[in-house]
Structures are given as C-alpha cells and as structure tokens.
Biopython code that builds the backbone (N, CA, C, O; Angstrom):
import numpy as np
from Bio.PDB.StructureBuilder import StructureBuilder

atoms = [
    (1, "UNK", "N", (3.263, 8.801, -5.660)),
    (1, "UNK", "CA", (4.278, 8.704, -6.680)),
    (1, "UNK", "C", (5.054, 10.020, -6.685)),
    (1, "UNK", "O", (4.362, 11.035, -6.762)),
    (2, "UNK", "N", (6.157, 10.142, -6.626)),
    (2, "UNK", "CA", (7.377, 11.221, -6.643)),
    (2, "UNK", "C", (7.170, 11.244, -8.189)),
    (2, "UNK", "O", (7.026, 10.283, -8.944)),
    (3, "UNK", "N", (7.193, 12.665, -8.495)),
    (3, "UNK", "CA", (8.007, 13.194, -9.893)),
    (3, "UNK", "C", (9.299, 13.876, -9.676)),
    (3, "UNK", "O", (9.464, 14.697, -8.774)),
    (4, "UNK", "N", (10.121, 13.560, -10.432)),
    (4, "UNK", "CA", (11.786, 14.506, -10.696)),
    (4, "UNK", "C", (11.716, 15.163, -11.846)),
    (4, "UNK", "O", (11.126, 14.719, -12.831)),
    (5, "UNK", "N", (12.420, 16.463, -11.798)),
    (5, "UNK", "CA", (12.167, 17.043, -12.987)),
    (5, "UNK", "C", (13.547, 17.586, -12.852)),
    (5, "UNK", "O", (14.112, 18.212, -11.956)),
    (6, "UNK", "N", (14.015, 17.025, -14.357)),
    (6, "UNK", "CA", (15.397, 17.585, -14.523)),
    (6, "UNK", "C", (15.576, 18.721, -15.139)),
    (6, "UNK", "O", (14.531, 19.191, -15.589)),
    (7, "UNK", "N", (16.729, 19.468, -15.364)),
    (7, "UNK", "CA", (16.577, 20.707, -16.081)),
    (7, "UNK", "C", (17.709, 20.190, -17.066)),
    (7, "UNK", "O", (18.722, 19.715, -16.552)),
    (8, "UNK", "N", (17.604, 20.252, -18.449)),
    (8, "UNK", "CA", (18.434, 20.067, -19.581)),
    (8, "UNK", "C", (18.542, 21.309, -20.028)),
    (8, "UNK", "O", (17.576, 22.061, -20.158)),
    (9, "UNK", "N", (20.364, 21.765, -20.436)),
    (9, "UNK", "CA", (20.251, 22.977, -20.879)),
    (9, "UNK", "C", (20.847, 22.574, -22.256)),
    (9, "UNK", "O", (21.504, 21.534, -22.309)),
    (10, "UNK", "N", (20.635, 23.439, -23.547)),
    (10, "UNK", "CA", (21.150, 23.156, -24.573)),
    (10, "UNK", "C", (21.352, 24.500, -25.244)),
    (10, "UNK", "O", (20.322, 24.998, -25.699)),
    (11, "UNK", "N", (22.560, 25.237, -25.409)),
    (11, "UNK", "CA", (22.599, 26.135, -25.572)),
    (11, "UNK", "C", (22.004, 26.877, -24.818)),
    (11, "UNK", "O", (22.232, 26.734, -23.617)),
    (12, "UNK", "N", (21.027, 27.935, -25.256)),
    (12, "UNK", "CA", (20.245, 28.662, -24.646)),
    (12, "UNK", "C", (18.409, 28.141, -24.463)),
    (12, "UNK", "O", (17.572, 28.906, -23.984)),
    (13, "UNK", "N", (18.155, 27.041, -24.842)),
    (13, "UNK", "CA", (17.238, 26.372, -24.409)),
    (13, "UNK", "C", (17.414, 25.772, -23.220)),
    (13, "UNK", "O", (18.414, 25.084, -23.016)),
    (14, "UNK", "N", (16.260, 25.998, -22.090)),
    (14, "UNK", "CA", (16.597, 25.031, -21.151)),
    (14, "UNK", "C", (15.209, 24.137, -21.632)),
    (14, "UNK", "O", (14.287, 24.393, -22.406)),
    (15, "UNK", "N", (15.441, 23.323, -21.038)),
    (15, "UNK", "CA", (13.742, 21.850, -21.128)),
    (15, "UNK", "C", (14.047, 21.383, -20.048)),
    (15, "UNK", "O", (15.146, 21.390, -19.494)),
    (16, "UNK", "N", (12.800, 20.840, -19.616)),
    (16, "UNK", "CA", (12.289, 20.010, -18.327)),
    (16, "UNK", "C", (12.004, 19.534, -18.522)),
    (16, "UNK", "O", (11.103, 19.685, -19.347)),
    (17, "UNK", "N", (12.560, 17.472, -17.762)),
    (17, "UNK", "CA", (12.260, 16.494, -18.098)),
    (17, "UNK", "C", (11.716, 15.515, -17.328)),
    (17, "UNK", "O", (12.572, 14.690, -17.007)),
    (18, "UNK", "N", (10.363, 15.220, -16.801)),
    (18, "UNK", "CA", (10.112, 14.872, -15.486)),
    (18, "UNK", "C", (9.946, 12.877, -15.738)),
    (18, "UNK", "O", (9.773, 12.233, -16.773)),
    (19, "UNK", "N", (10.100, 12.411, -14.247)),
    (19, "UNK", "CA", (10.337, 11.005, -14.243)),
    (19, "UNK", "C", (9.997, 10.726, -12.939)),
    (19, "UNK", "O", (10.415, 11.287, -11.926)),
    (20, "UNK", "N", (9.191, 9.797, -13.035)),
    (20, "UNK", "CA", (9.179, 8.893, -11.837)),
    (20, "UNK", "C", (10.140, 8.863, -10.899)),
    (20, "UNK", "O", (11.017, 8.284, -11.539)),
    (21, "UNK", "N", (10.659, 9.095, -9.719)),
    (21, "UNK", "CA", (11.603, 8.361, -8.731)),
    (21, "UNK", "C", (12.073, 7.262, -9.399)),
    (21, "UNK", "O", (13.265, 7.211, -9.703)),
    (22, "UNK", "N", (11.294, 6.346, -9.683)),
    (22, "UNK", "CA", (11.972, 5.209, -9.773)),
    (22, "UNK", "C", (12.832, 5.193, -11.039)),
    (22, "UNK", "O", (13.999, 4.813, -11.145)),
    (23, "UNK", "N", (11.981, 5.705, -12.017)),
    (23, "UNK", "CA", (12.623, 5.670, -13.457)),
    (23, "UNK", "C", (14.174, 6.660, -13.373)),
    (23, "UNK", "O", (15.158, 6.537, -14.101)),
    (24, "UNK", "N", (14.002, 7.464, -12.431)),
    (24, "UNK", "CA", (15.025, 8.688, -12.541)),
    (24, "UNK", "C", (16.245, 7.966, -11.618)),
    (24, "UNK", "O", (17.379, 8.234, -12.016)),
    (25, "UNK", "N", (16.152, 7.063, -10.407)),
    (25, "UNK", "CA", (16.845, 6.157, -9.777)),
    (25, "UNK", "C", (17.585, 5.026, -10.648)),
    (25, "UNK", "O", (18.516, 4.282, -10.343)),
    (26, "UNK", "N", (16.717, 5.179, -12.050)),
    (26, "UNK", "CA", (17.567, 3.640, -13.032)),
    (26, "UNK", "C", (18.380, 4.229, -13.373)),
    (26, "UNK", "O", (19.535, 3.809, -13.302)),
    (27, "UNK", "N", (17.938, 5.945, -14.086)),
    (27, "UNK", "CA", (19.455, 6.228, -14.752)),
    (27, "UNK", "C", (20.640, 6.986, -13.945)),
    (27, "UNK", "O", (21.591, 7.631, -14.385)),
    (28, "UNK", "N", (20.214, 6.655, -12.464)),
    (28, "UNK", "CA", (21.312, 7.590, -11.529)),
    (28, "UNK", "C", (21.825, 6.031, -11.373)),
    (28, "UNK", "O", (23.026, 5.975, -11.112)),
    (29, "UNK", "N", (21.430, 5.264, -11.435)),
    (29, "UNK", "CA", (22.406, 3.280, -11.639)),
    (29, "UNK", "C", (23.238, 3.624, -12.701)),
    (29, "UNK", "O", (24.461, 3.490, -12.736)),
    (30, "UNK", "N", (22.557, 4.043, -13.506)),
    (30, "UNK", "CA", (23.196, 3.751, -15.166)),
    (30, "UNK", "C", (24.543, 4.825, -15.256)),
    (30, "UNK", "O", (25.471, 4.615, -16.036)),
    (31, "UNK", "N", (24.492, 6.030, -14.311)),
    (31, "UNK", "CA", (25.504, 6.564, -14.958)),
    (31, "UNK", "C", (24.679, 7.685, -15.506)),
    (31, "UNK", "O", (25.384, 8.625, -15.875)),
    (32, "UNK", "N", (23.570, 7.841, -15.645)),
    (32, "UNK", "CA", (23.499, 8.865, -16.859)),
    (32, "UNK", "C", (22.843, 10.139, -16.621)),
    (32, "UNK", "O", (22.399, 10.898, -17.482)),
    (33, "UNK", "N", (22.823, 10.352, -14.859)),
    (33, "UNK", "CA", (22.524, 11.256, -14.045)),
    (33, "UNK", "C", (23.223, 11.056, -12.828)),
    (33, "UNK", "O", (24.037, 10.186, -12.518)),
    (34, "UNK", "N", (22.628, 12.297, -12.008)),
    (34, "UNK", "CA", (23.047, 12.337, -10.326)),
    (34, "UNK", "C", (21.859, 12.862, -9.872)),
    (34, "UNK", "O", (20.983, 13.492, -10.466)),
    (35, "UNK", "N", (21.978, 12.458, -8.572)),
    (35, "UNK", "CA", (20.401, 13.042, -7.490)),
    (35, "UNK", "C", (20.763, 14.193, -7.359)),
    (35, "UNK", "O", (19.865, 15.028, -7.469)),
    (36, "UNK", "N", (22.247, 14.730, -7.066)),
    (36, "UNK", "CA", (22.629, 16.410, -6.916)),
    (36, "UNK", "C", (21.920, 17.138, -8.039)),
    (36, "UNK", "O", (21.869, 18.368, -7.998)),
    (37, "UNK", "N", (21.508, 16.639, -8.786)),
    (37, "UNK", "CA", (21.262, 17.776, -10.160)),
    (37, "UNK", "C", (19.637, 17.645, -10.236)),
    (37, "UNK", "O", (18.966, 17.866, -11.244)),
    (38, "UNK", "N", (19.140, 17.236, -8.949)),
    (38, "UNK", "CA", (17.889, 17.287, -8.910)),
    (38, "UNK", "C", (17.374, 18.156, -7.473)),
    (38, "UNK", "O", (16.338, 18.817, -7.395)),
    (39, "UNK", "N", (18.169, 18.002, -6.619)),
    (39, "UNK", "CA", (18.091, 18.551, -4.998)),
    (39, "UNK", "C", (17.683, 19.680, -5.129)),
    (39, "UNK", "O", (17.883, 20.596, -5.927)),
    (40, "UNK", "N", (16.941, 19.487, -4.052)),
    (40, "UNK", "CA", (16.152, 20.762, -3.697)),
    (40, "UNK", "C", (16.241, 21.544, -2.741)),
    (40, "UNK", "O", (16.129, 21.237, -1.555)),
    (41, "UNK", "N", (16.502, 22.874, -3.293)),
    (41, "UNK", "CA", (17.708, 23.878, -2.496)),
    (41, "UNK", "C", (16.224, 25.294, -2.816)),
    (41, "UNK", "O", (15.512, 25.601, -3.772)),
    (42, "UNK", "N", (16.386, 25.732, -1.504)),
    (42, "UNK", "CA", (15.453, 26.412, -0.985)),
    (42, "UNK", "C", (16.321, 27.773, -1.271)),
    (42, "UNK", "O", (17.516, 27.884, -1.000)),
    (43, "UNK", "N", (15.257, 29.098, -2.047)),
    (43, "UNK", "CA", (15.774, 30.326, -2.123)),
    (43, "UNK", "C", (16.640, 30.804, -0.814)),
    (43, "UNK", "O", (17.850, 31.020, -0.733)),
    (44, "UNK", "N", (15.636, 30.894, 0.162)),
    (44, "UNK", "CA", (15.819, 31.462, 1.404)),
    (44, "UNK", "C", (15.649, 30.190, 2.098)),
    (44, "UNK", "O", (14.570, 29.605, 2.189)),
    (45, "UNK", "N", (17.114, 29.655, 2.739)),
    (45, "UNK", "CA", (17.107, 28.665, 3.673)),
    (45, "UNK", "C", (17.072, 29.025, 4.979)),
    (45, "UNK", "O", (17.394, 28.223, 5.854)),
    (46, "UNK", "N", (16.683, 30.251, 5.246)),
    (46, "UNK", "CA", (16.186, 30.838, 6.907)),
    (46, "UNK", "C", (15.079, 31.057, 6.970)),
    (46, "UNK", "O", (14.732, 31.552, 8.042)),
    (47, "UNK", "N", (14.125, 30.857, 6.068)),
    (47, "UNK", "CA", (12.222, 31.359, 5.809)),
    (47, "UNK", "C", (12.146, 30.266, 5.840)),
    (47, "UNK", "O", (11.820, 29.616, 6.833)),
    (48, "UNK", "N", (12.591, 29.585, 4.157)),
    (48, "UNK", "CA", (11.799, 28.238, 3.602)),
    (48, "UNK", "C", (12.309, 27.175, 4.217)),
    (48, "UNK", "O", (13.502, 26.876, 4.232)),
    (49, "UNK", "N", (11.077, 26.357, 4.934)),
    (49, "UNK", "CA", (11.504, 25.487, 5.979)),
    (49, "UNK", "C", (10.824, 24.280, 5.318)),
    (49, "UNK", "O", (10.342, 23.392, 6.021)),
    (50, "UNK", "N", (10.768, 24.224, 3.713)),
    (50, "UNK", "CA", (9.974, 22.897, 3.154)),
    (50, "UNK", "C", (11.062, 21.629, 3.413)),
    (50, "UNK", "O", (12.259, 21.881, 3.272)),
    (51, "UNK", "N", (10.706, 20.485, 3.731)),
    (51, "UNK", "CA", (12.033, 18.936, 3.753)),
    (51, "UNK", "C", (10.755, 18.215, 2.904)),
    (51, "UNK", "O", (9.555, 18.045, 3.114)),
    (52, "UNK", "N", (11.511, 17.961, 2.050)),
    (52, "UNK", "CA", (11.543, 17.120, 1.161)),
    (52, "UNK", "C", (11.482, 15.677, 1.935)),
    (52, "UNK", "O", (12.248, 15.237, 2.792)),
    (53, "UNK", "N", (10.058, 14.956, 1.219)),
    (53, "UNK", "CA", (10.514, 13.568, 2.134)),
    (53, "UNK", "C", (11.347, 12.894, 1.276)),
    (53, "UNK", "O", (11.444, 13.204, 0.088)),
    (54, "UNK", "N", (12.199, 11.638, 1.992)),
    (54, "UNK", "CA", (12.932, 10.686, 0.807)),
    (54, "UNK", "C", (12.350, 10.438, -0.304)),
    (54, "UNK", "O", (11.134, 10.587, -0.425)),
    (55, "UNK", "N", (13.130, 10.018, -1.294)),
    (55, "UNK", "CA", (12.649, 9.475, -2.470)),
    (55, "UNK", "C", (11.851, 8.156, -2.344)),
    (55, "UNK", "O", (10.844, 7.993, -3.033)),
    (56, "UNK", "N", (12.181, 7.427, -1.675)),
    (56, "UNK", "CA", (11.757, 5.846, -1.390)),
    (56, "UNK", "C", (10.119, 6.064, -0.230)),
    (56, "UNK", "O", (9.261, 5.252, 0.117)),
    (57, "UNK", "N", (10.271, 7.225, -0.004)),
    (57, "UNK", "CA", (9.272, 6.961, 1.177)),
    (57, "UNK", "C", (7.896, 6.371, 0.435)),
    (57, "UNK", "O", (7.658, 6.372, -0.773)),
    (58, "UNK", "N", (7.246, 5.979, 1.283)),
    (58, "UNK", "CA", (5.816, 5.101, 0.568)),
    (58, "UNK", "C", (4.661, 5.832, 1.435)),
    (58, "UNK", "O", (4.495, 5.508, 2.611)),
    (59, "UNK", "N", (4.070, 6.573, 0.978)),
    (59, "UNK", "CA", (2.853, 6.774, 1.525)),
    (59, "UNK", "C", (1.637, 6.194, 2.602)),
    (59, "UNK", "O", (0.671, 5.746, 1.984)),
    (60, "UNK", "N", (1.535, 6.137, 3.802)),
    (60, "UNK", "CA", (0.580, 5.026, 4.322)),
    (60, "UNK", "C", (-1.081, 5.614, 3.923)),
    (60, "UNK", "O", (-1.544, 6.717, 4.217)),
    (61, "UNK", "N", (-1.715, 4.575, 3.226)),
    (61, "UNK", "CA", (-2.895, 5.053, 2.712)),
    (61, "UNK", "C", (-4.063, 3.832, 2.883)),
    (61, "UNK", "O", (-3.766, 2.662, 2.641)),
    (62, "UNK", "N", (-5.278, 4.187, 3.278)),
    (62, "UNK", "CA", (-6.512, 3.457, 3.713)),
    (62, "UNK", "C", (-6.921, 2.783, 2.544)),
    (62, "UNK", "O", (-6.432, 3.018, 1.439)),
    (63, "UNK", "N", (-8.018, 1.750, 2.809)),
    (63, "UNK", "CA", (-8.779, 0.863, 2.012)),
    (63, "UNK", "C", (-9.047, 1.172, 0.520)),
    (63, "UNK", "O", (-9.144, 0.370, -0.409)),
    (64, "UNK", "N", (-9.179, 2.972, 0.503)),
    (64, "UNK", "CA", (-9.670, 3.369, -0.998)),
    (64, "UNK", "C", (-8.127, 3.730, -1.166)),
    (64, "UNK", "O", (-8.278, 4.441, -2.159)),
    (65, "UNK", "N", (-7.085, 3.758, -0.987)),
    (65, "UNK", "CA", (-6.005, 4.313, -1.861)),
    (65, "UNK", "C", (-5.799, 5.687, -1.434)),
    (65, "UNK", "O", (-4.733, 6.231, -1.722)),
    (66, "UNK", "N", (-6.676, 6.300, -0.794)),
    (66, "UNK", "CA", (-6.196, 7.747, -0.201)),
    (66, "UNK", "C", (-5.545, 7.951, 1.148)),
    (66, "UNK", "O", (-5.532, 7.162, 2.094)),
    (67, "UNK", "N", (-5.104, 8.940, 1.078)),
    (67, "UNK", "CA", (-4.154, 9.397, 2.965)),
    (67, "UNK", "C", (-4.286, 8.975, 3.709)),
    (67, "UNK", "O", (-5.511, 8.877, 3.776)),
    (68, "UNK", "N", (-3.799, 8.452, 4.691)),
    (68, "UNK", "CA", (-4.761, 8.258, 6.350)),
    (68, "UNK", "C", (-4.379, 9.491, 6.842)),
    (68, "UNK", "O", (-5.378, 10.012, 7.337)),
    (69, "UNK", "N", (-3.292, 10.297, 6.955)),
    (69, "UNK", "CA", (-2.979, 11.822, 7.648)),
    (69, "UNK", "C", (-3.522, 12.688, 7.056)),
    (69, "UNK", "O", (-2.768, 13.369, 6.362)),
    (70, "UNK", "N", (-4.954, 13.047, 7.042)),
    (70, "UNK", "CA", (-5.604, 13.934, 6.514)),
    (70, "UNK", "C", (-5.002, 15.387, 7.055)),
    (70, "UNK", "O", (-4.866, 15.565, 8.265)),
    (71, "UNK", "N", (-4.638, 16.449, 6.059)),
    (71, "UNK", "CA", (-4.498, 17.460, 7.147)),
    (71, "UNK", "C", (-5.683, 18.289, 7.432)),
    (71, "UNK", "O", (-6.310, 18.890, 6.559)),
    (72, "UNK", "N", (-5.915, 18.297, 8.478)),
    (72, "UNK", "CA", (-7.267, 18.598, 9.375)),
    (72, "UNK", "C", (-7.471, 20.251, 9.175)),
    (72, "UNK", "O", (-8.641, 20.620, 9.275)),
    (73, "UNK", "N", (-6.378, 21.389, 8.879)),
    (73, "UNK", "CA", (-6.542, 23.076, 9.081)),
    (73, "UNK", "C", (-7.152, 23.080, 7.805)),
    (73, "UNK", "O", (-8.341, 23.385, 7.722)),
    (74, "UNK", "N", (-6.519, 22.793, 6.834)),
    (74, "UNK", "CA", (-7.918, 22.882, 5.408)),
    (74, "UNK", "C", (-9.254, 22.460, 5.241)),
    (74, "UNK", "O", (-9.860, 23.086, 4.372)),
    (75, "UNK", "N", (-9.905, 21.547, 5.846)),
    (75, "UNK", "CA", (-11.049, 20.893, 5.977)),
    (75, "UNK", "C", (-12.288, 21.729, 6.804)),
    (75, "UNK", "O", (-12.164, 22.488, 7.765)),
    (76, "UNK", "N", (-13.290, 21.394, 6.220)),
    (76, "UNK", "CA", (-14.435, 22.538, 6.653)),
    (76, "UNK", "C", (-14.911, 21.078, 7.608)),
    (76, "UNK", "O", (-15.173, 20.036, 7.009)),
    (77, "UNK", "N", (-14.991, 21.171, 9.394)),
    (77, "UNK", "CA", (-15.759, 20.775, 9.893)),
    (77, "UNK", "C", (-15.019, 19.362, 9.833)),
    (77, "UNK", "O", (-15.670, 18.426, 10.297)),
    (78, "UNK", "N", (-13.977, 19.126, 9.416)),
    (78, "UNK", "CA", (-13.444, 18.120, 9.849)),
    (78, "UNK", "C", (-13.534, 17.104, 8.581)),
    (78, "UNK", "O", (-13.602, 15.877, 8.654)),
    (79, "UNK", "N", (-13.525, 17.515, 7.971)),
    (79, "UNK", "CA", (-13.678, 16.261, 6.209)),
    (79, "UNK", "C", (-15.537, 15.832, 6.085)),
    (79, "UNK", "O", (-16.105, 15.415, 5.075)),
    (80, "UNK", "N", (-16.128, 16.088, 7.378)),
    (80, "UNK", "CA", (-17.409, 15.813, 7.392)),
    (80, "UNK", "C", (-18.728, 16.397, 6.799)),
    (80, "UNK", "O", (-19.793, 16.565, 7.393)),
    (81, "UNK", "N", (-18.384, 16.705, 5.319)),
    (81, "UNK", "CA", (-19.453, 17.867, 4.954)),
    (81, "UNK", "C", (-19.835, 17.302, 3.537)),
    (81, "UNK", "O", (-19.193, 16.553, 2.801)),
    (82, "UNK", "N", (-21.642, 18.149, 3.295)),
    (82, "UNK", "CA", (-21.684, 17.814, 2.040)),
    (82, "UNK", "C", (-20.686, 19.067, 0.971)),
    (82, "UNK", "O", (-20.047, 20.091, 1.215)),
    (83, "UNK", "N", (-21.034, 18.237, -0.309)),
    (83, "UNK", "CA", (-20.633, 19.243, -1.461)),
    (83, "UNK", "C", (-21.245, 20.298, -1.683)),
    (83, "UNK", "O", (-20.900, 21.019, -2.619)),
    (84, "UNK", "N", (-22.378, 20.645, -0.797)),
    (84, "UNK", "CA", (-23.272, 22.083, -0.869)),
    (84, "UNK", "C", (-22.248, 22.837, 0.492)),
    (84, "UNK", "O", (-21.647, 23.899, 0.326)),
    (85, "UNK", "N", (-22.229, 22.290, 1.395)),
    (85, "UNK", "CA", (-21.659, 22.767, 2.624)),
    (85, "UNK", "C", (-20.111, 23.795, 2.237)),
    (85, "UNK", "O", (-19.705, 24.914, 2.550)),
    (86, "UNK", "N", (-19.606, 22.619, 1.374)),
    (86, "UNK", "CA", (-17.763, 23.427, 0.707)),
    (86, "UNK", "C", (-18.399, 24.711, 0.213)),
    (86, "UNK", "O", (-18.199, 25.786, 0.778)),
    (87, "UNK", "N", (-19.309, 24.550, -1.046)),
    (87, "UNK", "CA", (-19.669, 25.492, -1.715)),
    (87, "UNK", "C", (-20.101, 26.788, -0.839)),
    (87, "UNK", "O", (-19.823, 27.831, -1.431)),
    (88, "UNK", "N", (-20.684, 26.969, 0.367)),
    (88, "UNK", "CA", (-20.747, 27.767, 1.100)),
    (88, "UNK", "C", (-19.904, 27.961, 1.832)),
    (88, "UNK", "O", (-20.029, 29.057, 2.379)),
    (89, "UNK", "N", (-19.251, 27.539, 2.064)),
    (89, "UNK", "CA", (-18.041, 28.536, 3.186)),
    (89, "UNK", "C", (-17.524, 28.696, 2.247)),
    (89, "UNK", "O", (-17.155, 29.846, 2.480)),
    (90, "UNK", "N", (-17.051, 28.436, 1.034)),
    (90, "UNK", "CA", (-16.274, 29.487, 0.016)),
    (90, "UNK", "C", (-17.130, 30.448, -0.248)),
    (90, "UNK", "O", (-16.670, 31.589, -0.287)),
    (91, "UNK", "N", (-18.300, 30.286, -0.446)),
    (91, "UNK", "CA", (-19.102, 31.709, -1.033)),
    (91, "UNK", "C", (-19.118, 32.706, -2.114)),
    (91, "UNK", "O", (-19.231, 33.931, -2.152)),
    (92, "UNK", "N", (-18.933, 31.548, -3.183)),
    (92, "UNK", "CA", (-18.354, 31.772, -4.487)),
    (92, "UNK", "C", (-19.462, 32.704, -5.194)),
    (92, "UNK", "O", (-20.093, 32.137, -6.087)),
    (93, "UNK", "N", (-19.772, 33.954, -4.950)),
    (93, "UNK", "CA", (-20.802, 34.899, -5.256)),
    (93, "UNK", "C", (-20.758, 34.911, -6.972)),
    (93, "UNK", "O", (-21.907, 34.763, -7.388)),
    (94, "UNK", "N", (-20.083, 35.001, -7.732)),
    (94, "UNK", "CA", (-19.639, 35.427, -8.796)),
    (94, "UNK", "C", (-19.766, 34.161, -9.711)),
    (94, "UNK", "O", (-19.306, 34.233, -10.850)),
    (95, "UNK", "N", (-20.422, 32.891, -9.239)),
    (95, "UNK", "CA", (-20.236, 31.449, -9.438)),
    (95, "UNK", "C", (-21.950, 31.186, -9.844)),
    (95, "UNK", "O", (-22.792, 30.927, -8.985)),
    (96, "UNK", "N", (-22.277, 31.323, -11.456)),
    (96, "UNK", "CA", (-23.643, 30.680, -11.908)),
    (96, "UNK", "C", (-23.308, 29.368, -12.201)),
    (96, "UNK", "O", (-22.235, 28.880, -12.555)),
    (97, "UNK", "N", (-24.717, 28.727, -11.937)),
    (97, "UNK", "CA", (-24.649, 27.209, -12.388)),
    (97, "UNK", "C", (-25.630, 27.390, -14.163)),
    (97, "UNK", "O", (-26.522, 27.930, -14.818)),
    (98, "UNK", "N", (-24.641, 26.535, -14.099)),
    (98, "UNK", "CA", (-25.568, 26.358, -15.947)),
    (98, "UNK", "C", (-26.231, 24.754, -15.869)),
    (98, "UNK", "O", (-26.256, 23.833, -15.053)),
    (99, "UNK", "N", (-26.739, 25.036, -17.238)),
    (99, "UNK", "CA", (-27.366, 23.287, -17.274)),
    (99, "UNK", "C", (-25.929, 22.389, -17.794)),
    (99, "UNK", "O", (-26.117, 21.327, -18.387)),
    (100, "UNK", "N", (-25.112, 22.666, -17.648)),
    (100, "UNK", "CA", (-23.801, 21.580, -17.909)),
    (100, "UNK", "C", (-23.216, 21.294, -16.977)),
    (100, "UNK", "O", (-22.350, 20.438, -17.159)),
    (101, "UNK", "N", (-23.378, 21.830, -15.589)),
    (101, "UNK", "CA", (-22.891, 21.285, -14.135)),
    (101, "UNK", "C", (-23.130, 19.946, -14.371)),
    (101, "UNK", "O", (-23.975, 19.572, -15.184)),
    (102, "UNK", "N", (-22.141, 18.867, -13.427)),
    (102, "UNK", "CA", (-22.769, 18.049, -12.737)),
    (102, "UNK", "C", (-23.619, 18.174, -11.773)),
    (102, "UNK", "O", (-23.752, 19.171, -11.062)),
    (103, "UNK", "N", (-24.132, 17.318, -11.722)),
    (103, "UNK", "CA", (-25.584, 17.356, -10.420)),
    (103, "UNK", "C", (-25.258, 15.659, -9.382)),
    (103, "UNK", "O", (-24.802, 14.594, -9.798)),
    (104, "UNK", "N", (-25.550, 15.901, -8.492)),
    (104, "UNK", "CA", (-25.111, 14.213, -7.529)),
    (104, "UNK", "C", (-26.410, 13.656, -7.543)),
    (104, "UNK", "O", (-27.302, 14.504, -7.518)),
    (105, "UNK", "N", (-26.771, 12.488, -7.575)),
    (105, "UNK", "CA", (-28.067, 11.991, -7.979)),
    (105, "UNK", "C", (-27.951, 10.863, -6.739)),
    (105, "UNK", "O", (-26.775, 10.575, -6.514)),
    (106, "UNK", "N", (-28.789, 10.258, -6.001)),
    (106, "UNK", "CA", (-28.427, 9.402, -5.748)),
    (106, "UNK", "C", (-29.485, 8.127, -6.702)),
    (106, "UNK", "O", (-30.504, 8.375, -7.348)),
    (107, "UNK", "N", (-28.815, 6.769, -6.498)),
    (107, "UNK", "CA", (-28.709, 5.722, -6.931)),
    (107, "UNK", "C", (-29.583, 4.645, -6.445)),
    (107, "UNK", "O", (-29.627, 4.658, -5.215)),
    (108, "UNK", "N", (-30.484, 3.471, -7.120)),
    (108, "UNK", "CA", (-31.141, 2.847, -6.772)),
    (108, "UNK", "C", (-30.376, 2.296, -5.386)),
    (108, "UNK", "O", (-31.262, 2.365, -4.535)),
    (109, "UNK", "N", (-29.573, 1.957, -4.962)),
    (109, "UNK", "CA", (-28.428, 1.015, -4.118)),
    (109, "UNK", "C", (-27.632, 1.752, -3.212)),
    (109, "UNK", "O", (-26.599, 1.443, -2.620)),
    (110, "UNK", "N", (-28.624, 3.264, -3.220)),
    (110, "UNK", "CA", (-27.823, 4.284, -1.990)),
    (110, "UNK", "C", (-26.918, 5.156, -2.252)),
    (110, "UNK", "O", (-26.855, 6.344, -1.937)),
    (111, "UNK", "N", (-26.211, 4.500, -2.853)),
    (111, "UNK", "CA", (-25.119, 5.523, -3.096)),
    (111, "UNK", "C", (-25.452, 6.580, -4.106)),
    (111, "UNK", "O", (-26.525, 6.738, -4.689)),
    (112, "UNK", "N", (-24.144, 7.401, -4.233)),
    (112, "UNK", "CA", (-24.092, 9.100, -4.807)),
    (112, "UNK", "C", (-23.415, 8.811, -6.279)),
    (112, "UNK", "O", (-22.338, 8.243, -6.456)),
    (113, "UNK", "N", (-24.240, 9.300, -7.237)),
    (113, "UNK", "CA", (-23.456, 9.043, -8.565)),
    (113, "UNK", "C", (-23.628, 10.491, -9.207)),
    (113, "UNK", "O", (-24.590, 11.167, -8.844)),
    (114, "UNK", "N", (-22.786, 10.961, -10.090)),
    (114, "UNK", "CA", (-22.572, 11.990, -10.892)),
    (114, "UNK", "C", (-23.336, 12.324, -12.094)),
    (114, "UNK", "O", (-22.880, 11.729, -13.070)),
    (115, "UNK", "N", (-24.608, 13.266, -12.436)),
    (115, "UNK", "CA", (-25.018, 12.923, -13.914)),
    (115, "UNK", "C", (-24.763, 14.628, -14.449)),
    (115, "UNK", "O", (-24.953, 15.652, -13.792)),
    (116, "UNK", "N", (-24.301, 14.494, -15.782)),
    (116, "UNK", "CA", (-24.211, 15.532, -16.333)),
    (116, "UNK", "C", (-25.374, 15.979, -17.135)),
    (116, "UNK", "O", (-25.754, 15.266, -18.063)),
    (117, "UNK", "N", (-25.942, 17.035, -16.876)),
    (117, "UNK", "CA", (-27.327, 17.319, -17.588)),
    (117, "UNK", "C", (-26.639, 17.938, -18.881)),
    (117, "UNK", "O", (-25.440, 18.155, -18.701)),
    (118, "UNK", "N", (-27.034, 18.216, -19.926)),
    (118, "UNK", "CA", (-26.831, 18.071, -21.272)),
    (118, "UNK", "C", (-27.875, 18.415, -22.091)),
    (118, "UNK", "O", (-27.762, 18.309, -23.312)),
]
sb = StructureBuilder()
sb.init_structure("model")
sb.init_model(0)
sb.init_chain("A")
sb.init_seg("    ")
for serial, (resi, resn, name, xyz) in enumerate(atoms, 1):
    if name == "N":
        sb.init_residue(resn, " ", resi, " ")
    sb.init_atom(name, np.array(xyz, "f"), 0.0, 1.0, " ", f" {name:<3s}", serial, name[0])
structure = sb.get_structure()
C-alpha cells in the first residue's frame, strides 16, 4: 500500500495529510489536488539516486502475503536463521531479558507460538 502525504500550509502552520494512493488519486479526479504537489524531488539529484516506483504498481507477493524479492544484503545467512541466531550477530551486549519478554514455545501441532511470561 502507497501512502501520500500532502503538505497543507495555513498561515504559518504547515500539517501533513497522508492518504492512500488510491484515496489521494480520487481527489486528483475531483479537482481537489495534483500529483505535482506530492512528487518527489530529491535534495541532491547527483547523490540521491532513490525512483520512486509508480503509484499503481502492485507488489508481487507469495502465499503468506509477503515479498517474493527478498533483499538478500540485509539477511543473516540468507533469511535462514533462528531468532537466537539474529540476536547474535547483532550482539546486543547492553540488552537484559526480563520476565516480560516473549519466549517462542513450541505447540502441541509443531509449530512456534509466542507466550508472554507475566
């Protein structure tokens, strides 16, 4: 889902008003905006090399609703790790666990469920 965020100035207030693509596409129908007053214009257009995908573009995403183009340089080991594994290559020294963590339990039926000790 795209967010747009407009900038409203009023006097010396500015506000930000964010909208769906789609919702922000009804009132650029209606008259009661433009896409120019949303474009995205890069400080430094010889550094910042971000493109914006279209507004319409649709995401291609797998069985659960997430990415299929995982990007692979952030991922420890390839997306293939446990939740102890992340926790160590960050090496969050400064990081106590209390008794209000979640803890992963697994489940009569295999799978991994979440319990909050309390």
């Amino acid at each position: 889902m795209a967010i747009v965020r407009d900038t409203v100035l009023n006097r010396t207030i500015t506000q930000y008003n964010h909208f769906t693509a789609t919702n922000f596409a009804k009132l650029v129908e209606a008259g009661e905006s433009a896409w120019e007053a949303v474009e995205f214009t890069p400080k430094n257009p010889k550094v910042d090399k971000i493109r914006a995908p279209p507004v319409d573009a649709q995401p291609e995403l797998d069985e659960y609703g997430l990415p299929v183009a995982v990007p692979a340089k952030e991922l420890v080991k390839n997306g293939d790790v446990s939740l102890l594994e992340c926790i160590v290559a960050v090496d969050p020294s400064s990081y106590n666990t209390t008794n209000t963590d979640a803890a992963a339990i697994r489940l009569k039926d295999g799978t991994y469920g979440g319990l909050l000790q309390v």
